[in-house]
C-alpha positions as CSV (number, residue, x, y, z in Angstrom):
1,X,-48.5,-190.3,-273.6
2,X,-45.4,-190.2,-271.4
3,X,-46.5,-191.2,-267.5
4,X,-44.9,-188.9,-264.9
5,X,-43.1,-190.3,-262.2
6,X,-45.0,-190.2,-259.7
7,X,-47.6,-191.7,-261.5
8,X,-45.0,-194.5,-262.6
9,X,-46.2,-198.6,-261.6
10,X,-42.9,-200.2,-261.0
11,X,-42.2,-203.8,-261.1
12,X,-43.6,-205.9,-258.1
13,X,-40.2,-206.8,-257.0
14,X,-39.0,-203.3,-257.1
15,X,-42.3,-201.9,-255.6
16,X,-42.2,-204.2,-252.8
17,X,-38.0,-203.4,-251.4
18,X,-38.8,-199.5,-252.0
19,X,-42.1,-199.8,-250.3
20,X,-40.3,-201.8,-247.1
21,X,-37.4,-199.6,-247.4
22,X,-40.3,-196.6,-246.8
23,X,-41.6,-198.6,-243.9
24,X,-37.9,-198.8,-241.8
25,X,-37.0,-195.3,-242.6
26,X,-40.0,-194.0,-240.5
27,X,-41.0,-197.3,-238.3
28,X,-39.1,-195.7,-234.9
29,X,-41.3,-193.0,-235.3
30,X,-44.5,-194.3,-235.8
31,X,-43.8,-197.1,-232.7
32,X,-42.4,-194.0,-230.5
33,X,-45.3,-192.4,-229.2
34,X,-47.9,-195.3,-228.2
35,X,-45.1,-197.2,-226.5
36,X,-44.4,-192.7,-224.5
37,X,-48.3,-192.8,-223.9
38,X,-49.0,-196.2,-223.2
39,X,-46.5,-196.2,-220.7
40,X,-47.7,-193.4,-218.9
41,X,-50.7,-194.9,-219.1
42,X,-49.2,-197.8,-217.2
43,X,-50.6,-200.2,-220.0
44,X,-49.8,-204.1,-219.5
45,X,-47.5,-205.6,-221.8
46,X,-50.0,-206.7,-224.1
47,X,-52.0,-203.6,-224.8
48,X,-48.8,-201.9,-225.2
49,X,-48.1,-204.2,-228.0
50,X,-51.8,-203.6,-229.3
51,X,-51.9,-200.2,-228.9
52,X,-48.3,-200.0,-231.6
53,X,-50.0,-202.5,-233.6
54,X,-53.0,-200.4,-234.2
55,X,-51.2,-197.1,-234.8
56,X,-49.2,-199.0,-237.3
57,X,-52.3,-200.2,-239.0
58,X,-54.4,-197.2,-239.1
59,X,-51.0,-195.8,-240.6
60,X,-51.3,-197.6,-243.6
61,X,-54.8,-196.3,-243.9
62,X,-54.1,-192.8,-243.7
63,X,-50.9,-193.7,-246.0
64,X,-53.8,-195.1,-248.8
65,X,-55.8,-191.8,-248.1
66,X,-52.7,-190.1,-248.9
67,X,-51.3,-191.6,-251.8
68,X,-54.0,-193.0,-253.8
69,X,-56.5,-190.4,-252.8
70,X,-60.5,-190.9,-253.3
71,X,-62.5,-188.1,-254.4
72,X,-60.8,-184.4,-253.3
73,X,-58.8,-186.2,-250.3
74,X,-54.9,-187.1,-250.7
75,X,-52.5,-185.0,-252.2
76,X,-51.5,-188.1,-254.5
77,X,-47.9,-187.6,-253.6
78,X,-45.2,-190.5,-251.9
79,X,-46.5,-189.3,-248.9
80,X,-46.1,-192.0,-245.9
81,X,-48.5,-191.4,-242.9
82,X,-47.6,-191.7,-239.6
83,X,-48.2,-190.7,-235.7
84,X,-47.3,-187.4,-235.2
85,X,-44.7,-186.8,-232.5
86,X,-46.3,-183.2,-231.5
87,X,-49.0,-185.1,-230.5
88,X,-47.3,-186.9,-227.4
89,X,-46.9,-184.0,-224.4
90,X,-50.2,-183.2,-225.0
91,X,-51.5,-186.7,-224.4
92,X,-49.4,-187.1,-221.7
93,X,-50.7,-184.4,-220.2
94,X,-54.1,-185.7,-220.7
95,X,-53.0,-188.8,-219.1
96,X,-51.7,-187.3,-216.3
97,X,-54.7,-184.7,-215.6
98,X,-57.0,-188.1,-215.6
99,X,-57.8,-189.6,-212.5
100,X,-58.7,-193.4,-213.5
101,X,-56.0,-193.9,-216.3
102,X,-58.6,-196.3,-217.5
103,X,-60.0,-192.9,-219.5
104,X,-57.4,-191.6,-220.6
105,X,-57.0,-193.2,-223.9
106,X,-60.8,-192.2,-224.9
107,X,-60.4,-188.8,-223.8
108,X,-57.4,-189.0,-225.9
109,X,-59.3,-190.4,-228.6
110,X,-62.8,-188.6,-228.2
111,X,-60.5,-185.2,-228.7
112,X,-58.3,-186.7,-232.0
113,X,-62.2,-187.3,-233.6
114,X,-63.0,-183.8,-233.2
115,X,-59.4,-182.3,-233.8
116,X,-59.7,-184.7,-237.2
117,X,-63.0,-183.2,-238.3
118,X,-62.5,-179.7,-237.4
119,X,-59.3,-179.5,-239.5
120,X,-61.2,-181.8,-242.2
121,X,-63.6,-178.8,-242.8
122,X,-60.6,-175.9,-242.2
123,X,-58.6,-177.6,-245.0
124,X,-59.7,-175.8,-248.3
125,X,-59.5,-172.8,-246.2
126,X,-56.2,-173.3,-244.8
127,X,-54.2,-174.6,-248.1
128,X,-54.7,-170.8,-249.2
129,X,-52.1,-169.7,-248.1
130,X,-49.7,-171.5,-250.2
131,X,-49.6,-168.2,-251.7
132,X,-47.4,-166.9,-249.0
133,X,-44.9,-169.5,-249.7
134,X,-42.7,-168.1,-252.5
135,X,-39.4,-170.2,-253.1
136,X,-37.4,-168.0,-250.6
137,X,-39.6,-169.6,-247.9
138,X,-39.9,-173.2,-249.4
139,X,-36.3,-173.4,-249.4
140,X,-36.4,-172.3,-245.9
141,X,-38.4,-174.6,-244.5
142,X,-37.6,-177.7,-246.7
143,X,-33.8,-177.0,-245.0
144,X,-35.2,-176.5,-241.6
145,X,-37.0,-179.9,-241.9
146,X,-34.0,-181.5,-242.8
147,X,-31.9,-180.0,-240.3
148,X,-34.6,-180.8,-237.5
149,X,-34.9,-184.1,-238.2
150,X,-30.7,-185.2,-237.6
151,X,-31.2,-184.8,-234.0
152,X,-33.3,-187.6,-234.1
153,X,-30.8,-189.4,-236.1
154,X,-28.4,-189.0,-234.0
155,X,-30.0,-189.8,-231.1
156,X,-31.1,-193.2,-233.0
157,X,-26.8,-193.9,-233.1
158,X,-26.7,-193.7,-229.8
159,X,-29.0,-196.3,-228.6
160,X,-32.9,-196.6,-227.9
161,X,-33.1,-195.9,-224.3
162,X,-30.7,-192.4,-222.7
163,X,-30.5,-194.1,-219.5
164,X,-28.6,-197.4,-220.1
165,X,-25.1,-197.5,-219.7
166,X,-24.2,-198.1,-223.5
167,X,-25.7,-195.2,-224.4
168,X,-23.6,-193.3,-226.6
169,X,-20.6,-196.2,-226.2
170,X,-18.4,-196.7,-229.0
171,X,-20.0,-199.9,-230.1
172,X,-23.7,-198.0,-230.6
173,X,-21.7,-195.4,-232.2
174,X,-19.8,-197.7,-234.5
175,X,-23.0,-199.5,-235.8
176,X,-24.2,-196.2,-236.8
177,X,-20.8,-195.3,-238.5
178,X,-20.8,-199.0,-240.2
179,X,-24.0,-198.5,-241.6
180,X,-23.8,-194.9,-242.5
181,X,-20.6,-196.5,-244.5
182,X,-22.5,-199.3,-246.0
183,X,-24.6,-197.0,-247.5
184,X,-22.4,-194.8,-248.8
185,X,-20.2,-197.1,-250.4
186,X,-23.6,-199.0,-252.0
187,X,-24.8,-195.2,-253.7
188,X,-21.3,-194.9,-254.8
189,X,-20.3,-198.3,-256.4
190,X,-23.3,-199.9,-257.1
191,X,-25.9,-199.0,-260.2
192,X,-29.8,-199.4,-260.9
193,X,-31.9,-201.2,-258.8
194,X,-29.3,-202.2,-255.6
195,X,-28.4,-198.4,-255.7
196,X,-31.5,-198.0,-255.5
197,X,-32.6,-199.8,-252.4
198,X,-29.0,-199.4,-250.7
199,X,-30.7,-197.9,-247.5
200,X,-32.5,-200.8,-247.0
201,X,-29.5,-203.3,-248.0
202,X,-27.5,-201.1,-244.9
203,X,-30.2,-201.3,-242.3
204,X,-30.4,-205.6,-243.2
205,X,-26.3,-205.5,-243.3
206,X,-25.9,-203.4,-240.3
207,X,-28.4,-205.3,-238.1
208,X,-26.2,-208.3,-239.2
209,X,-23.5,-206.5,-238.1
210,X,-24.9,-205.8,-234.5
211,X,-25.5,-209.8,-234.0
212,X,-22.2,-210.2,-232.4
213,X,-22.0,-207.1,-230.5
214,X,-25.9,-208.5,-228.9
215,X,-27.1,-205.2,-230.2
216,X,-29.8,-207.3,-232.1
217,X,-32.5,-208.4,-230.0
218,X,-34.9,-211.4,-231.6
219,X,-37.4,-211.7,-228.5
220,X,-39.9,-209.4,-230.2
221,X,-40.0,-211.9,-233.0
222,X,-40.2,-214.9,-230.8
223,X,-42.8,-213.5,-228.6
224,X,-45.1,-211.9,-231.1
225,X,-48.6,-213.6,-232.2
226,X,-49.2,-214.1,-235.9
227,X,-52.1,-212.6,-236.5
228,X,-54.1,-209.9,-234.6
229,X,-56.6,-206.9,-235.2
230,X,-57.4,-203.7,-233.9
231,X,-60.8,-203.8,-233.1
232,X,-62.4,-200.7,-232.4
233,X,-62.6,-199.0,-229.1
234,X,-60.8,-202.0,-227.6
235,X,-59.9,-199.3,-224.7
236,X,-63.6,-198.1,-224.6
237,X,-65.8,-195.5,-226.4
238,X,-64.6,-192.4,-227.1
239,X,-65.1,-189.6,-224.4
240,X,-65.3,-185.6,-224.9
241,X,-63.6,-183.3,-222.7
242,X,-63.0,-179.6,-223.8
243,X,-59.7,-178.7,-222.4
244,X,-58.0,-182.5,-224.0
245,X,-59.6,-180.9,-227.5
246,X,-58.5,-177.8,-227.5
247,X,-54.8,-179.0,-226.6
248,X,-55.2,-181.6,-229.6
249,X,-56.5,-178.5,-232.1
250,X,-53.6,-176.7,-231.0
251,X,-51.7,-180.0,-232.4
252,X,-54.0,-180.2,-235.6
253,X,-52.9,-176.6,-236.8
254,X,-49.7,-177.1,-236.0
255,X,-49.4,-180.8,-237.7
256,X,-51.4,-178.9,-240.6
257,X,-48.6,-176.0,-240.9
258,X,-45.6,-179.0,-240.9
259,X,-47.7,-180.9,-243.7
260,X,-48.1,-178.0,-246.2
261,X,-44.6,-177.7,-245.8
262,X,-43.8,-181.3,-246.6
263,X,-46.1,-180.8,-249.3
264,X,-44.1,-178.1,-250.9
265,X,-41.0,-179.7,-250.4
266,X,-42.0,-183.4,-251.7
267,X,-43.4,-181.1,-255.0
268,X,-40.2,-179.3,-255.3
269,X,-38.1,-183.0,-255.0
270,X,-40.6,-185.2,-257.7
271,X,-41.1,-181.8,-259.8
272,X,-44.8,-181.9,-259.3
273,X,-45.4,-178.8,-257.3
274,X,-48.1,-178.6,-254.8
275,X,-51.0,-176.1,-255.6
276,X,-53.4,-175.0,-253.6
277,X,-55.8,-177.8,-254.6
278,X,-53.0,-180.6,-254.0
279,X,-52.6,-179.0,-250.6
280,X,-56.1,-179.2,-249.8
281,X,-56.5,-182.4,-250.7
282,X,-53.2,-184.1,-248.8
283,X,-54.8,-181.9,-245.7
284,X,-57.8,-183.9,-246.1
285,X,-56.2,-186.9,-246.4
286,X,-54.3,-186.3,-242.7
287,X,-56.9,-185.0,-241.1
288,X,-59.9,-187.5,-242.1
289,X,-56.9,-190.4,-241.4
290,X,-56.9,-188.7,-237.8
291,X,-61.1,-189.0,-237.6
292,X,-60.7,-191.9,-238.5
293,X,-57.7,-193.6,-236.6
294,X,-59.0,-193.4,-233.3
295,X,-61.7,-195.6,-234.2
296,X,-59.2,-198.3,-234.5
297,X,-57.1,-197.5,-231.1
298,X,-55.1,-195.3,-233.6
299,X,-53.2,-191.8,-232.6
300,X,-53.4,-188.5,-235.0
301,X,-51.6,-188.7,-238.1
302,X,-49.8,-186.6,-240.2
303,X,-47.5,-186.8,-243.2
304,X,-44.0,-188.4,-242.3
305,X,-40.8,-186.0,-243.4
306,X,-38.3,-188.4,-243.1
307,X,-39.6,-190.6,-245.9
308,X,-38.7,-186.7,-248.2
309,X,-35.5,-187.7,-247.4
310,X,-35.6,-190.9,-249.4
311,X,-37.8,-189.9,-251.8
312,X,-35.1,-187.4,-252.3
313,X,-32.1,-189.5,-252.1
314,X,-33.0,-192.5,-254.2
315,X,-35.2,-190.4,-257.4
316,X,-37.6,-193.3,-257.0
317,X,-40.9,-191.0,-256.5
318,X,-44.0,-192.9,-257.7
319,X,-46.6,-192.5,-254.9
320,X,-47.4,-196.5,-255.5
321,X,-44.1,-197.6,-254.3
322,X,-45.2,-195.7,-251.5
323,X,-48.7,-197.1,-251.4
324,X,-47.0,-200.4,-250.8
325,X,-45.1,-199.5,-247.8
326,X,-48.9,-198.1,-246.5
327,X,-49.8,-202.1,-247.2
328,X,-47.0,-203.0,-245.5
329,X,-48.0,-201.1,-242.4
330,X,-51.4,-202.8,-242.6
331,X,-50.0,-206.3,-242.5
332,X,-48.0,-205.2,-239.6
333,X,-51.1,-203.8,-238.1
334,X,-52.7,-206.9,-238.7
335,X,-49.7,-209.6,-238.0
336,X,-47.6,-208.3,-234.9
337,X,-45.1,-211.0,-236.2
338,X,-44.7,-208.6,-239.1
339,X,-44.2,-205.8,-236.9
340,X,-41.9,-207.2,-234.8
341,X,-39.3,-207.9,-238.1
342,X,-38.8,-204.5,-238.1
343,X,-38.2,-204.1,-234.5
344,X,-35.4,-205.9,-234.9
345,X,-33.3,-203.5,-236.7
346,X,-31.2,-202.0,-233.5
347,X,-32.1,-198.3,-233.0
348,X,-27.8,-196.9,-233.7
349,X,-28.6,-198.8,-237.4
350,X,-31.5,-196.7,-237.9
351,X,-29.8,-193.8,-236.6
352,X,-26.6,-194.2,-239.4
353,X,-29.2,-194.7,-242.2
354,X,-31.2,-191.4,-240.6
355,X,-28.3,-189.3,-241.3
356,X,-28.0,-190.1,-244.4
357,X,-31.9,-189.6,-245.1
358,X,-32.3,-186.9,-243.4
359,X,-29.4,-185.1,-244.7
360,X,-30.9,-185.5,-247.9
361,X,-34.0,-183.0,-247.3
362,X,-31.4,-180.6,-245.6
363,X,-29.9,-180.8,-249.4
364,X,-32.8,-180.2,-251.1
365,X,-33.4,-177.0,-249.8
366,X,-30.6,-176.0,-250.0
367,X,-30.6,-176.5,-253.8
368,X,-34.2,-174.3,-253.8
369,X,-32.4,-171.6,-251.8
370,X,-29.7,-171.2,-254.3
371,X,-32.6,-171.1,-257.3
372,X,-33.9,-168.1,-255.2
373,X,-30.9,-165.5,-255.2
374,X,-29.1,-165.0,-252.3
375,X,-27.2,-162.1,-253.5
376,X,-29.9,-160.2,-252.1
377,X,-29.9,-158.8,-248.8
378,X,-33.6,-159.3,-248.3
379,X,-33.2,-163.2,-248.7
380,X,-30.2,-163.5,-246.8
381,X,-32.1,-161.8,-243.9
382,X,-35.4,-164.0,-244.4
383,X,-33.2,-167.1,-244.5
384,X,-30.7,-166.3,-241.9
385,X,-33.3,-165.3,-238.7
386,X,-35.8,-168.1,-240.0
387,X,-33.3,-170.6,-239.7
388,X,-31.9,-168.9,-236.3
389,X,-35.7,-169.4,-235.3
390,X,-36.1,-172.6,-236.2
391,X,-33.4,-174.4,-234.9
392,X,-33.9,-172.9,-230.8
393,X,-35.7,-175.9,-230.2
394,X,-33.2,-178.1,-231.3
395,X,-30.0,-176.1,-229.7
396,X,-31.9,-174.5,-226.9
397,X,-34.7,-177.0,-225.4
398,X,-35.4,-175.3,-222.4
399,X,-35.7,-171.7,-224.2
400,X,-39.4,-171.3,-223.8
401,X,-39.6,-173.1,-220.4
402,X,-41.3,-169.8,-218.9
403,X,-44.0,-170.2,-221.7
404,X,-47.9,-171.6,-221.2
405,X,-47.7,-175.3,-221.9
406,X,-50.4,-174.5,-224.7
407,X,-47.9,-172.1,-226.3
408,X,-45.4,-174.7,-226.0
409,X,-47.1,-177.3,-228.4
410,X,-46.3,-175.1,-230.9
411,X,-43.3,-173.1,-230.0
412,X,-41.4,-176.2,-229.4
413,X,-42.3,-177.4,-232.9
414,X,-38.8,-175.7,-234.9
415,X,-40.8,-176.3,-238.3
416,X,-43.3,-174.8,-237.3
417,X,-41.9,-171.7,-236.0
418,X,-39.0,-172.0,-238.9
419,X,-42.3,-171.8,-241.1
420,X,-44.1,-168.7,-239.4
421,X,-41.1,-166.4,-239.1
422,X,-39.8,-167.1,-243.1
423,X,-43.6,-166.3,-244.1
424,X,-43.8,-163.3,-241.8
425,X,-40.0,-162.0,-242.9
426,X,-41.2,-162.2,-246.4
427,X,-44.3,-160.3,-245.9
428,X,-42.4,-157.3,-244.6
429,X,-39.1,-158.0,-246.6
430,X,-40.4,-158.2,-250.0
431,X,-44.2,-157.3,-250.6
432,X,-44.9,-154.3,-247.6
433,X,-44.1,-150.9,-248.1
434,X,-42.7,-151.1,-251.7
435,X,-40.2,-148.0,-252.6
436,X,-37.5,-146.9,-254.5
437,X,-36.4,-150.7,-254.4
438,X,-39.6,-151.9,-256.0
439,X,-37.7,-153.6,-258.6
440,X,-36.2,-156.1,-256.3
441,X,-39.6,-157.1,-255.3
442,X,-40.4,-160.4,-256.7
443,X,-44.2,-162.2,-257.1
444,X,-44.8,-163.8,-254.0
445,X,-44.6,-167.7,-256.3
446,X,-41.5,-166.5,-258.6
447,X,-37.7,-166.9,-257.2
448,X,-35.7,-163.5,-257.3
449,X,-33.7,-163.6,-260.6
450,X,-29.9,-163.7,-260.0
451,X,-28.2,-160.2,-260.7
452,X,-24.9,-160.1,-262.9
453,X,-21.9,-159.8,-261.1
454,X,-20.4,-156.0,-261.9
């Protein structure tokens, strides 16, 4: 009996390079939002450093939860867990609304608990609706994550911090190029296993490359401990304050709405597609990895769509290669020194590899779109304002400035809106107030068959 591949156990050599390669492609953003909070915060040096250490840890858990799965939780998929990034303005609002800072990371992490277990419980309820998420809306939203995600590639090129003076320079710029080039060249010219891993062969040879420009910075390495542990409520016991969770269950539904749709779209790429019980079960896995993370000093997590893009790009798709890179977060979590290797890897070398990663998912919906039919005027209309909807965030920042800041947890989330306006568009384009055009109406799971050209 033939194994599929996502089931697949690949060689220990193989599994461990795929694994770290899974690890880099999504390291900037686990590290990003405890080093935003914790510097609000005002956090010394060294809890700073613990507080990215634990989120990286309790990372690899949620990544276990999510990949190998116990009982009805994790969608069994290569799925990488991660801090969300919605999460951050509404923490840092809760750190600024807190008078002794000292609180505000157990307020923080009092309202994660209860966000966690509230969606825990909503998540059989909530998968239902996969049913509103025909093909015409998959493709959508798998293109809308895609094309969301190169901003942040892009600003990876042009260096870690906006407000230095080599921000955008030519040198940043060229890393980014070099390795974007590195890895073209390696998936053109190279076969099997090295074509396999050439993302992570460009982000070694790139942060080589930066060396002489002093791009690369070694201190982390040098100054990092070799082991360390999270321990729990090393910032204190967790405290309950309605307003902080009601903000972070405002994040939870919105982190639940991205992750159905990284669902769909990791099906769709490994040819497993996600059913209503698969759903259910990967919501499980990120919402009980959020109950659980703050017990470690660990932020909500949800699944990672930049590691779709590799998935995508490089046809490996067992979840255990994935698995790995969760163990490899662990031993991070565990070893700063570990950590820290990572760090190394200058942010415009990320940024050059992102393109190419994120690009990818852009791809891949594209290729569902054109499954759906797009000779139809319904589609094109679905598509074309769901896209227009999704990307404001991205083109037009400030557009809902006016808006509540509640409102704007989830309005400044393009997936999210992306997601709600294809769903919506579909309802009213295709299933409501069926005529004389009946026959164009497709089942809300089936693609709209292509017509013949007359």
């Amino acid at each position: 009996m033939s194994v599929h591949p996502v089931d697949e156990k690949l060689p220990a050599l193989k599994m461990a390079t795929t694994g770290l390669q899974h690890v880099a492609a999504m390291y900037a953003g686990v590290v990003a939002p405890p080093l935003i909070v914790g510097a609000a915060i005002g956090l010394s040096p060294a809890d700073l450093t613990f507080l990215t250490g634990a989120c990286l840890f309790t990372a690899g858990l949620a990544t276990f939860l999510q990949t190998l799965g116990i009982w009805k939780i994790g969608a069994r998929l290569p799925f990488v867990n991660g801090v969300t990034f919605a999460g951050v303005a509404p923490m840092t609002a809760v750190v600024a609304s807190t008078d002794d800072k000292s609180d505000a990371l157990p307020v923080i992490f009092g309202a994660v608990i209860v966000a966690g277990l509230l969606g825990f419980l909503a998540a059989p309820f909530f998968s239902k609706a996969i049913r509103f998420f025909p093909p015409v809306v998959t493709g959508t939203v798998i293109t809308l994550i895609g094309v969301s995600l190169l901003p942040v590639a892009f600003g990876w090129a042009q260096g870690p911090d906006p407000t230095a003076r080599d921000y955008g320079s030519t040198t940043n710029l060229g890393l980014a190029a070099a390795t974007l080039l590195i890895v073209l060249l390696l998936r053109r010219f190279t076969r099997g296993f090295v074509k396999q891993v050439a993302v992570l062969l460009g982000l070694v040879a790139g942060t080589v490359l930066a060396i002489p420009f002093g791009a690369t910075d070694f201190g982390p390495v040098t100054d990092a401990a070799v082991v360390g542990f999270p321990t729990p409520f090393h910032f204190g016991a967790p405290q309950f304050q309605l307003a902080a969770i009601l903000s972070l269950c405002v994040v939870m539904v919105v982190s639940m709405t991205e992750s159905t749709a990284d669902m769909l779209a990791l099906g769709e790429i490994v040819e497993r597609p996600a059913d209503e019980r698969t759903i259910a079960a990967g919501l499980r896995a990120d919402t009980l990895g959020s109950a659980i993370s703050p017990l470690f000093n660990g932020f909500m997590c949800s699944a990672f769509a930049q590691n779709i893009g590799l998935v995508a790009m490089t046809r490996i798709r067992s979840r255990y290669v994935v698995a790995t890179g969760g163990a490899f977060l662990v031993l991070m979590g565990l070893c700063p020194m570990a950590a820290s290797l990572i760090a190394v890897v200058p942010r415009p070398v990320l940024g050059g590899a992102g393109v190419v990663l994120f690009g990818s998912v852009a791809a891949s919906g594209i290729q569902t779109l054109v499954k759906v039919g797009l000779d139809k005027d319904n589609n094109v209309l679905i598509v074309a304002v769901s896209l227009a909807v999704g990307i404001i965030p991205i083109t037009a920042p400030e557009f809902y400035h006016a808006f509540p800041e509640t409102a704007k947890i989830v309005l400044d989330s393009g997936i999210s809106t992306g997601c709600v306006a294809a769903v919506a568009l579909n309802l009213v384009f295709n299933h409501l107030g069926r005529g004389a055009d009946a026959q164009d109406v497709t089942h809300p799971m089936e693609a709209v068959p292509a017509q013949p050209i007359s």
